[in-house]
PLY file of the C-alpha trace (Angstrom):
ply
format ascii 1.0
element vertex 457
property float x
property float y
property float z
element edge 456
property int vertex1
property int vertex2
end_header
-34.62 46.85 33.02
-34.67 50.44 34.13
-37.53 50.12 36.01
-35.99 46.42 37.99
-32.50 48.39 38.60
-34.40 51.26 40.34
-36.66 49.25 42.56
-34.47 46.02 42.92
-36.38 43.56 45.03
-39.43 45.48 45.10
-39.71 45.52 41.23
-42.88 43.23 39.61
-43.01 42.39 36.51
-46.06 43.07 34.40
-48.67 40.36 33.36
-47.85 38.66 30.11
-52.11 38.34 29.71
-51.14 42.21 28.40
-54.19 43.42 26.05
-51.44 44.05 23.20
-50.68 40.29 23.68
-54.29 39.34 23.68
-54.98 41.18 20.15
-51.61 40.54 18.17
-50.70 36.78 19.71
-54.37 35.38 20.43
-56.52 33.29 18.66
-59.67 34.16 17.06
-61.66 33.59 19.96
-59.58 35.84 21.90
-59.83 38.51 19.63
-63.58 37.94 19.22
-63.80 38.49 22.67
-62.92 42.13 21.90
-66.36 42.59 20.77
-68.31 39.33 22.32
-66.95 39.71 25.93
-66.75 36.00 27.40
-66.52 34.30 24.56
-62.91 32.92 24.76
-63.74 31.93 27.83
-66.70 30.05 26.94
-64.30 28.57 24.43
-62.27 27.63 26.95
-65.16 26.07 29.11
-64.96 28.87 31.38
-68.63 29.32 31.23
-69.61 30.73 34.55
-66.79 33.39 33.96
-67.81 34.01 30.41
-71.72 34.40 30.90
-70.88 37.16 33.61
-68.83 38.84 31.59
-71.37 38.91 28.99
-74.25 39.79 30.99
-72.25 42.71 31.63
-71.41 43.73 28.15
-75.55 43.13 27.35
-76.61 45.54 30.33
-74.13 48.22 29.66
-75.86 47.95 25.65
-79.32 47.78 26.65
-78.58 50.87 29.23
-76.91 52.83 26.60
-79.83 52.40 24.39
-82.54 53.36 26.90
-81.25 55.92 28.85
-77.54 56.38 28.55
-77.59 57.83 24.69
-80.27 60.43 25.91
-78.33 61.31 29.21
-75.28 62.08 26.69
-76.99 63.52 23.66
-78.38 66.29 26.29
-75.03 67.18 28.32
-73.47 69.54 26.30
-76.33 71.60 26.13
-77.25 70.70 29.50
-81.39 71.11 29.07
-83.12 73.69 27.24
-86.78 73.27 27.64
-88.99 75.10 29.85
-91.62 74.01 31.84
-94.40 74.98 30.26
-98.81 75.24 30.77
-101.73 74.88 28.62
-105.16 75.28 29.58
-106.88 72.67 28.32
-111.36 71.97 28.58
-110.74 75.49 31.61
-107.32 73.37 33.51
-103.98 73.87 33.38
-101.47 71.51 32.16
-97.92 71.61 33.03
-95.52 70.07 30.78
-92.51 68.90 32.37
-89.51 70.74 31.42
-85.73 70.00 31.21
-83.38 70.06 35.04
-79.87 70.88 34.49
-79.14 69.27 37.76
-80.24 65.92 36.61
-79.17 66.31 32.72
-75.10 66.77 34.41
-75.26 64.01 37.20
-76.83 61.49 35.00
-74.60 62.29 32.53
-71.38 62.41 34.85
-72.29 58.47 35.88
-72.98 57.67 32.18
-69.41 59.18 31.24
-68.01 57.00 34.30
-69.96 54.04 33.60
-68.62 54.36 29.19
-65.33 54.11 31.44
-65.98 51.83 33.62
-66.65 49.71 30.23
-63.24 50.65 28.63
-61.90 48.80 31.65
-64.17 45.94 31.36
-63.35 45.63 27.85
-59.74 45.20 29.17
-60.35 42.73 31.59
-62.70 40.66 29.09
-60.06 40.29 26.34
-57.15 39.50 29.03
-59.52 37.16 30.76
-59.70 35.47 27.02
-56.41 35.47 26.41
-55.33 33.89 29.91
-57.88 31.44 29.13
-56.00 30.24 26.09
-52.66 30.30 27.23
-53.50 28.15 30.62
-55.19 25.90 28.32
-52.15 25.38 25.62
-49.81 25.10 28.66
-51.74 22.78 30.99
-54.31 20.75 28.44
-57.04 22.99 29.86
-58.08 26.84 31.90
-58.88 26.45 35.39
-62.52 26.09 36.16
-64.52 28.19 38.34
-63.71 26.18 41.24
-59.74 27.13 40.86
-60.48 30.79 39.77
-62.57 31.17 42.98
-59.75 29.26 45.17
-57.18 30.92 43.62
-59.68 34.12 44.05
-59.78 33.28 48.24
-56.26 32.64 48.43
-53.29 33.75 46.01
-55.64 36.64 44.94
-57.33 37.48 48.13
-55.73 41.11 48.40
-57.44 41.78 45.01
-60.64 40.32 46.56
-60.71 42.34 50.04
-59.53 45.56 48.31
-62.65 45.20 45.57
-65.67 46.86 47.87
-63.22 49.46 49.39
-62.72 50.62 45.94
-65.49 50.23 44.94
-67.03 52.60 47.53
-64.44 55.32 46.61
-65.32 55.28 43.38
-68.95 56.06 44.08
-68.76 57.91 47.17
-65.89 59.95 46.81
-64.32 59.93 42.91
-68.37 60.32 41.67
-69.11 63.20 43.59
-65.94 64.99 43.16
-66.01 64.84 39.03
-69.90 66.01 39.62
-68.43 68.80 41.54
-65.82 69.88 39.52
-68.22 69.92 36.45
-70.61 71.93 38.42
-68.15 75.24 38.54
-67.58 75.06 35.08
-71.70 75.84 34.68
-73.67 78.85 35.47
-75.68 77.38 38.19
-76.48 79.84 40.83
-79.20 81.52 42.86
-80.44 82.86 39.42
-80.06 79.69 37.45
-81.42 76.78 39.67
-83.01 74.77 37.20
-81.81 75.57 33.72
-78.07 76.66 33.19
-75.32 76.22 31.00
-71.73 75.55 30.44
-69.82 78.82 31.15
-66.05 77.67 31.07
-63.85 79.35 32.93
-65.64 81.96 34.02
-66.19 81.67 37.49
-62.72 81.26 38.26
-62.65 84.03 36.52
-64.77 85.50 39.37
-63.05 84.35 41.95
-59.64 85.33 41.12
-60.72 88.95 39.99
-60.82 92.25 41.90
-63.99 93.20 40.22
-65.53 93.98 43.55
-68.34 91.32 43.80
-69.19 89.05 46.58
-66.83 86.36 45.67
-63.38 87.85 44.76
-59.70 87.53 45.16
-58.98 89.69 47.91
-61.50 88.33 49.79
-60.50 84.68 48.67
-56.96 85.46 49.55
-58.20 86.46 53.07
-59.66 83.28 54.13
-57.88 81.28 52.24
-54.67 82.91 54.50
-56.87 82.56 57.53
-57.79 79.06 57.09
-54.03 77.83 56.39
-52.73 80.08 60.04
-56.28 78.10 61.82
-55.23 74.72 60.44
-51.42 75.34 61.86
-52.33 76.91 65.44
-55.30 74.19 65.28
-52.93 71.23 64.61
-49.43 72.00 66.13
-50.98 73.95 69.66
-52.75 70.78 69.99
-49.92 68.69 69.59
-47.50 70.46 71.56
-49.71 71.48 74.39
-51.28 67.12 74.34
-47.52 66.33 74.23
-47.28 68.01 77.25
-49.81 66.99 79.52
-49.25 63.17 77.96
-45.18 63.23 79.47
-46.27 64.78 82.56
-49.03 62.32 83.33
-47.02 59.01 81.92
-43.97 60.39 84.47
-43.07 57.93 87.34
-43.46 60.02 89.80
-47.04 61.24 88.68
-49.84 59.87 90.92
-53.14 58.57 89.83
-52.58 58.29 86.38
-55.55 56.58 85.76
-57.37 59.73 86.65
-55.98 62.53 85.29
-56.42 60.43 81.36
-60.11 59.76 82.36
-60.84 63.58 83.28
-59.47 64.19 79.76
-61.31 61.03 77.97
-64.60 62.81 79.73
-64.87 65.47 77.09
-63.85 62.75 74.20
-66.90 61.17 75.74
-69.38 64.57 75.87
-70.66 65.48 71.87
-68.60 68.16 70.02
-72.04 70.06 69.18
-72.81 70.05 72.52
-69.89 71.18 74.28
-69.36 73.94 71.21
-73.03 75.56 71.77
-72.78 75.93 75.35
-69.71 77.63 74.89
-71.08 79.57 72.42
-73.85 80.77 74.62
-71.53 81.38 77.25
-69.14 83.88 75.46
-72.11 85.98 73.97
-72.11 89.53 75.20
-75.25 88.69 77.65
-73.87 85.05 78.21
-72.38 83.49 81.42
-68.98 84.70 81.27
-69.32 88.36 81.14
-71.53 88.74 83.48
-69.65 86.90 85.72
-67.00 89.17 85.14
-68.85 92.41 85.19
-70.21 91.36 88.74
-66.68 91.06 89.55
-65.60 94.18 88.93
-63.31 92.86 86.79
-64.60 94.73 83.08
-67.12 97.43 82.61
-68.22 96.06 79.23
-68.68 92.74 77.59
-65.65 91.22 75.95
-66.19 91.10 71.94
-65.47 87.57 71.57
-67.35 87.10 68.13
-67.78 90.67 67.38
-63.99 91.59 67.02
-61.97 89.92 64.44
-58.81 89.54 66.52
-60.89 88.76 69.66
-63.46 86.02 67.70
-59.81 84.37 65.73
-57.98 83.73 69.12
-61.14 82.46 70.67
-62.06 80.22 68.69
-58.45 78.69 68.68
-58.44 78.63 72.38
-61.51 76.65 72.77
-60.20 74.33 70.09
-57.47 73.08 72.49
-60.15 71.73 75.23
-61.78 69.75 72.06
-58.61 68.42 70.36
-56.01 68.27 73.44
-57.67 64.91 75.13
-57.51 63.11 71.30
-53.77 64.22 71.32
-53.26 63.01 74.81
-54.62 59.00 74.44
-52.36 59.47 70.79
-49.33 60.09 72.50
-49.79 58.24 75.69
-49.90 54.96 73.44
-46.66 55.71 71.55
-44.79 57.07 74.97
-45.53 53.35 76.27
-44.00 51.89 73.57
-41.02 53.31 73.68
-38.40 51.21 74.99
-37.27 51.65 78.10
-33.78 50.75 77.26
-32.99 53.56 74.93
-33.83 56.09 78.28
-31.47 53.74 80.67
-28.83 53.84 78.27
-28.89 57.51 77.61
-29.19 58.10 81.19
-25.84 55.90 81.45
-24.29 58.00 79.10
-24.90 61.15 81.27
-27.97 62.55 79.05
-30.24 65.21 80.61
-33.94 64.90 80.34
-33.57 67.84 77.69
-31.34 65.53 75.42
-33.27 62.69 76.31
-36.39 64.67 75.02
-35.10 65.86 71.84
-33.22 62.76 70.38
-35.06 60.14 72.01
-38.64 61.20 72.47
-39.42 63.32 70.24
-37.95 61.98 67.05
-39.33 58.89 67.97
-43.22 60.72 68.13
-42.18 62.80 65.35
-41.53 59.13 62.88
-44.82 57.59 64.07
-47.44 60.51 64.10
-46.51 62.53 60.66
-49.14 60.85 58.88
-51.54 61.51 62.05
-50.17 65.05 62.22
-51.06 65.37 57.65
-54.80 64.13 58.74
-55.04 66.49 61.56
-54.05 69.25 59.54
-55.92 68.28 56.64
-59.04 67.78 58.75
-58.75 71.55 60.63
-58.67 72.80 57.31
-61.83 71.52 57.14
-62.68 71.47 60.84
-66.27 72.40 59.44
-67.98 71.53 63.18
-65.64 74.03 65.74
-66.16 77.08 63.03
-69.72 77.20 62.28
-71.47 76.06 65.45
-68.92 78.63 67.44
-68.92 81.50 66.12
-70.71 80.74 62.69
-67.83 82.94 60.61
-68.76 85.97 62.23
-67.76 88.88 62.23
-68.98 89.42 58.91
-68.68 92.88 57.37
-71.59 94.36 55.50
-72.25 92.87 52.11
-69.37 90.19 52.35
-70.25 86.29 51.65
-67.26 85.58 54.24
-66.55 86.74 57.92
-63.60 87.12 59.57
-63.30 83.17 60.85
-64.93 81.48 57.69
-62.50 79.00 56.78
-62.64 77.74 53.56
-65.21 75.02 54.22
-67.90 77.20 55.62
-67.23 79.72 52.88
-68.39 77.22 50.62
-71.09 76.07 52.49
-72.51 79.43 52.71
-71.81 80.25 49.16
-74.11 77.02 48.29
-76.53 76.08 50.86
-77.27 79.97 52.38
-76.91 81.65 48.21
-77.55 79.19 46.25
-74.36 80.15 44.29
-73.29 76.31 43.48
-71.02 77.10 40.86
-68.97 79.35 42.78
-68.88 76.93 45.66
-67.79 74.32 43.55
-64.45 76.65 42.87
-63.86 77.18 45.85
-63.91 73.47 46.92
-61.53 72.74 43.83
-59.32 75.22 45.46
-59.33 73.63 48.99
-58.66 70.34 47.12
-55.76 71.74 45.55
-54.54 73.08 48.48
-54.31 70.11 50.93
-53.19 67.87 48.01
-50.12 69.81 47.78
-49.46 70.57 51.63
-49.84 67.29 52.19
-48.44 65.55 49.91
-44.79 68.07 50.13
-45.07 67.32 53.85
-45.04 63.29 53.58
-42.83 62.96 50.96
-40.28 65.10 52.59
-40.92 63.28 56.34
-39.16 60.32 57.74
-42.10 58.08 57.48
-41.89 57.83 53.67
-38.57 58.29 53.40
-37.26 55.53 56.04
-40.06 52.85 56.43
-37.68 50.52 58.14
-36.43 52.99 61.05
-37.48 52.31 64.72
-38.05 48.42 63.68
0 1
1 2
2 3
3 4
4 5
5 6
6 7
7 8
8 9
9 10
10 11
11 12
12 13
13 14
14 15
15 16
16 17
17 18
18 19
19 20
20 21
21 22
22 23
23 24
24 25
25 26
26 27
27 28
28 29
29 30
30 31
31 32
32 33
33 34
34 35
35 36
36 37
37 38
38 39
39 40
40 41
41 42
42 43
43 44
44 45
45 46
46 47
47 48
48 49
49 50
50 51
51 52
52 53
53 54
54 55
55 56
56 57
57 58
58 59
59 60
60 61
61 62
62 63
63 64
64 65
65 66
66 67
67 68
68 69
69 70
70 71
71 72
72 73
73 74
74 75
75 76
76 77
77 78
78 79
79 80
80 81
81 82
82 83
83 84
84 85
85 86
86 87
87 88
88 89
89 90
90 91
91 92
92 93
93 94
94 95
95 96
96 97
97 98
98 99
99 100
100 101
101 102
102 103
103 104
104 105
105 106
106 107
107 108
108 109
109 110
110 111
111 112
112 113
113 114
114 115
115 116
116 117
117 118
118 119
119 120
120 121
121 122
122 123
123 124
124 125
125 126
126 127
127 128
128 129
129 130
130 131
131 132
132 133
133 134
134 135
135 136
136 137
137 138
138 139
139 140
140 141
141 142
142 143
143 144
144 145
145 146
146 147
147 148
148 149
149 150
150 151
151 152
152 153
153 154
154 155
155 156
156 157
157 158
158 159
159 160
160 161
161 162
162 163
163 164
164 165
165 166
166 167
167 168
168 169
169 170
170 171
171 172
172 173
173 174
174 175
175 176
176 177
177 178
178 179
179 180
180 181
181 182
182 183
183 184
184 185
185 186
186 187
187 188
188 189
189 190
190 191
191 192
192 193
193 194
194 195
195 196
196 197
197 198
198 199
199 200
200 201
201 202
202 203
203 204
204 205
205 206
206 207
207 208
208 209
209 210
210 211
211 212
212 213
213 214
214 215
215 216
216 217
217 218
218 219
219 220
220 221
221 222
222 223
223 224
224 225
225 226
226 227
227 228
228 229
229 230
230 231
231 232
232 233
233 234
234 235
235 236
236 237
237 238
238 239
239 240
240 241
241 242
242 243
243 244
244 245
245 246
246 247
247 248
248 249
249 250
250 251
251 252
252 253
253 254
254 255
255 256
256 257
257 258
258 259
259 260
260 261
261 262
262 263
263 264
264 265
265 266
266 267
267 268
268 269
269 270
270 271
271 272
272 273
273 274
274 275
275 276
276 277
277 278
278 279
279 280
280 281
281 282
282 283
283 284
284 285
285 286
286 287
287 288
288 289
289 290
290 291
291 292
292 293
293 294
294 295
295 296
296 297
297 298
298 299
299 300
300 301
301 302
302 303
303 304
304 305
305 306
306 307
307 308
308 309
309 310
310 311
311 312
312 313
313 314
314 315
315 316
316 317
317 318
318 319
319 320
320 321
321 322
322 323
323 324
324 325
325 326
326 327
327 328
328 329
329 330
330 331
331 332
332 333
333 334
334 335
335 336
336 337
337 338
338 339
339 340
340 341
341 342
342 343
343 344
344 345
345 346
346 347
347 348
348 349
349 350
350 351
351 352
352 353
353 354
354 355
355 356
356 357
357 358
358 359
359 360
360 361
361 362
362 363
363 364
364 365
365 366
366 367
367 368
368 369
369 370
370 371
371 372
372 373
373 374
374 375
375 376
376 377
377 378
378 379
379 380
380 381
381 382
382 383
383 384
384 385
385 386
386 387
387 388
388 389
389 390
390 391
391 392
392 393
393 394
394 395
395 396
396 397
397 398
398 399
399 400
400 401
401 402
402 403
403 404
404 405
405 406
406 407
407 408
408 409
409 410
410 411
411 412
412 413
413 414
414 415
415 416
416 417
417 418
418 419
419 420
420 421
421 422
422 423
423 424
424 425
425 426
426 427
427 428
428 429
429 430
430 431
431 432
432 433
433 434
434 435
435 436
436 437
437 438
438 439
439 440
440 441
441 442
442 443
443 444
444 445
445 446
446 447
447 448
448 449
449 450
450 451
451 452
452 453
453 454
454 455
455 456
């Protein structure tokens, strides 16, 4: 009742086919079906439905018994056998030995499939018990004609949202529980193929000032670097786009059609393309000083990626002639739908094109791109591409893992592909996580988006 007070017409009420239902009100077919999956449904002449269900239930056994119990058995330990050689009749043998890498992702998807079963489980005994209650209420349970009509049509959300979920699971919730295991291990450059569980011990590393090449100072230094990229990245971008967008959707600008396609040209041009020749260009022997040395202009090259200061603001310059144009088409589609009666009445009212701007326009932008503007920021946090093939994190001091424009992202990447150090990379991607989950979700929760769905309808 709580619950239908606080949502009102949004509230739904839960299934009555409940699995506390199913064991305490159903039959004994239904509660067989707790450890036969199917068979109330075969009971029910649901036998399509019920010989799925227990194909499943039969390949999850036979998968536990082959490979699954072994996978499991071995994960705490996480391999302990060397490979190995005997010379046998003057050759040598190798004997295969135990991978630590394999041993924790085979036994990550075996702990995701056991759960994958618990839910299965679920769905077998409230399958069951639906079963029996369509059948005592309407003589019989709908055959496998209705299920799949009801499947297309009443159900179709559940249908169309099954392989989109279904990818996430394996492509993004997989990977990220391998991950996180992975910096709770010792795996490094020193432990590649055997390692063990080591707790919390490299966040221990991480968040220490013990000096090494991973530690909090330096982890507080990109970490505050990355966060002031991501906010000059995102909001120059959207200012500066918001701009040029106005002045080119004005009446009185001339060939409009133009100026957006000299801007959709470098949309058009790869990122890695445009971002190595601008590299080249800005190295101390590259196209730009010597252009200005011939000039007269400086006597020695500009330290674009050899000063911190210098290598920071460049590379957030250049990232406004790769992100400006994607701004620019974003805004130019919201500015022409914006109706033009809201600007005739203001200007009726006496508004000035500053008043116009700021309660008109720009709340109006403001509503519809929040979410864009979370992504953006989100992905500049990440902006993995404009980083590494620009100035590849340099300058790096002596003996550091990080330079002075690392970002988070590339950190980790060097930590990992460059070191080898997995487990440490593997904290610092738990950090990142942590980091846009909370910025982002304390930014849409507090915007008008969430908070007012219905505004500007």
């Amino acid at each position: 009742m709580k619950r239908r007070r606080r949502l009102g017409a949004d509230y739904v009420a839960p299934s009555p086919y409940s699995v506390r239902n199913a064991l305490t009100r159903g039959d004994v077919f239904t509660r067989l079906s707790a450890l036969v999956f199917g068979l109330g449904n075969i009971a029910r002449r649901q036998f399509v439905k019920g010989a799925v269900l227990l194909a499943l239930e039969i390949a999850f056994i036979v998968f536990m018994a082959v490979s699954g119990a072994g996978y499991l058995s071995k994960l705490p330990g996480l391999g302990d056998q060397k490979q190995g050689k005997t010379l046998v009749d003057g050759f040598w043998v190798y004997t295969k030995g135990d991978n630590s890498v394999v041993i924790l992702l085979y036994g990550v998807c075996t702990v995701v499939l056991i759960a994958a079963f618990a839910v299965l489980w679920a769905v077998s005994v409230r399958s069951a018990y639906r079963a029996e209650c369509e059948a005592r209420e309407h003589g019989h349970a709908p055959t496998f004609r209705e299920d799949l009509h009801d499947l297309t049509d009443g159900r179709a959300h559940q249908l169309l949202m099954f392989l989109p979920t279904l990818g996430i699971l394996v492509f993004t919730v997989l990977p990220l529980i391998f991950m996180i295991s992975m910096a709770f291990t010792s795996y490094d450059h020193d432990h590649l193929v055997l390692f063990d569980w080591v707790g919390f011990e490299n966040f221990g590393k991480v968040f220490s000032n013990s000096g090494g090449t991973v530690n909090a100072g330096l982890f507080v230094s990109v970490l505050v670097w990355t966060l002031v990229w991501a906010f000059f990245a995102t909001f120059l971008n959207f200012f500066l786009g918001l701009f040029f967008a106005m002045v080119i959707n004005r009446r009185t600008t001339r060939f409009k059609g133009f100026w957006r396609a000299c801007f959709s040209m470098s949309i058009a041009v790869p990122q890695f393309v445009s971002l190595l020749v601008m590299r080249t260009m800005l190295q101390p022997t590259g196209a730009v000083n010597r252009l200005l040395m011939e000039w007269g202009w400086i006597d020695s090259a500009l330290p674009f990626f050899t000063n911190a200061t210098w290598a920071r603001v460049t590379v957030i310059i250049i990232n406004l002639w790769v992100g400006i144009p994607y701004t620019i088409m974003q805004i130019t589609g919201i500015l022409q739908n914006i109706p033009a009666d809201l600007y005739e009445a203001a200007r009726l009212d006496g508004a000035n094109w500053w008043q116009i701007f700021t309660q008109i326009t720009m709340p109006y932008i403001i509503f519809v791109l929040t979410p864009y503007l979370i992504t953006t920021f989100t992905g500049n946090v990440n902006n993995f591409n404009v980083i590494y093939l620009l100035s590849g994190g340099d300058p790096t001091p002596i003996g550091s893992s990080a330079g002075k424009t690392d970002l988070l992202i590339t950190w980790l990447y060097k930590l990992t592909v460059d070191k080898g150090d997995y487990n440490l990379g593997a904290v610092i991607g738990i950090m990142t996580f942590i980091v846009l989950a909370v910025v982002s979700l304390v930014t849409y929760r507090n915007s008008g988006s969430y908070k007012n769905e219905e505004a500007f309808r």
